[in-house]
Phi, psi and omega in degrees: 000321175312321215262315184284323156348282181302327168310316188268331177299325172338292216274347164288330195284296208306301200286307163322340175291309178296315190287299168302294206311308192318274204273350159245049152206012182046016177209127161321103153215126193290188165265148178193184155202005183277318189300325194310322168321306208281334156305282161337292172309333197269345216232311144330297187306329201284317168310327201249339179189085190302310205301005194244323167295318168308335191268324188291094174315331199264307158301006179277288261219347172203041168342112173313126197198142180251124168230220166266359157302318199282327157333289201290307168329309183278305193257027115351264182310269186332325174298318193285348148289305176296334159316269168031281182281327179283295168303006193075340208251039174245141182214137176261138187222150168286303181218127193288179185287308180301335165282323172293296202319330195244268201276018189104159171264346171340112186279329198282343167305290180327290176298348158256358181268330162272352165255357160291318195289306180306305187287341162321289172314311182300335202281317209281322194258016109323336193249336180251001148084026197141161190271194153259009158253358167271319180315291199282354180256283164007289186260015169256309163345343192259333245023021153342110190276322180276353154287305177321301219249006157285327194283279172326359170231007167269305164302312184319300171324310168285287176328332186270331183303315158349282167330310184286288169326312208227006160053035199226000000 
């Protein structure tokens, strides 16, 4: 029941997202989370070297900000630790069973392989100009025929990725 609970809660946040952004900030925005990576940086980068923010069309144009994108990103993370902790079921583990099972026990293997897979991940969704929650919640809410088929090669993908990885 916990799983439709979180489901319905989803598609309120999606529409309320479309509905406040509409009428208190005169501009459409959807749930995402990739532009938010890309802020967060620009928004460092704006502290340690403004002039490379300022030269950046695209941080011109998605101005570094802690806004309610970034909100829904931090309370992301917070839920699912507190989901975590409240099912019992958080633990700290280094390198999980299915990877030592495939790959070893290296915890320093494990942290280039998840930090090599994440810039992965960011490059391929910067480059497709959205996540799978923007594409895929987002652009199916629209009913978006390029969301329906964003959604479907994002699971293949992981499947195949999967597949690949883990040989199962």
């Amino acid at each position: 029941m916990l799983p439709d609970v979180a489901g319905a809660l989803t598609g309120i946040l999606a529409v309320l997202s479309v509905a406040v952004t509409t009428l208190v900030i005169d501009r459409t925005m959807y749930l995402g989370a990739s532009t938010t990576f890309v802020r967060a940086a620009g928004y460092v980068e704006q502290v340690v070297i403004p002039e490379n923010v300022q030269a950046n069309e695209y941080l011109q144009q998605n101005r570094p900000r802690v806004d309610w994108q970034m909100m829904v990103v931090g309370g992301i993370f917070i839920g699912a630790l507190i989901s975590a902790r409240l099912g019992r079921s958080a633990k700290l583990e280094t390198v999980p069973p299915i990877w030592k099972e495939r790959f070893g026990t290296s915890a320093t293997l494990r942290g280039v392989g998840a930090f090599i897979g994440g810039m992965i991940l960011m490059f391929g969704a910067r480059l497709a100009d959205g996540c799978p929650s923007g594409h895929g919640l987002s652009g199916n809410m629209q009913l978006a025929a390029s969301g329906l088929l964003a959604l479907v090669f994002f699971m293949v993908g992981g499947i195949i990725t999967a597949h690949l990885l883990y040989k199962k």
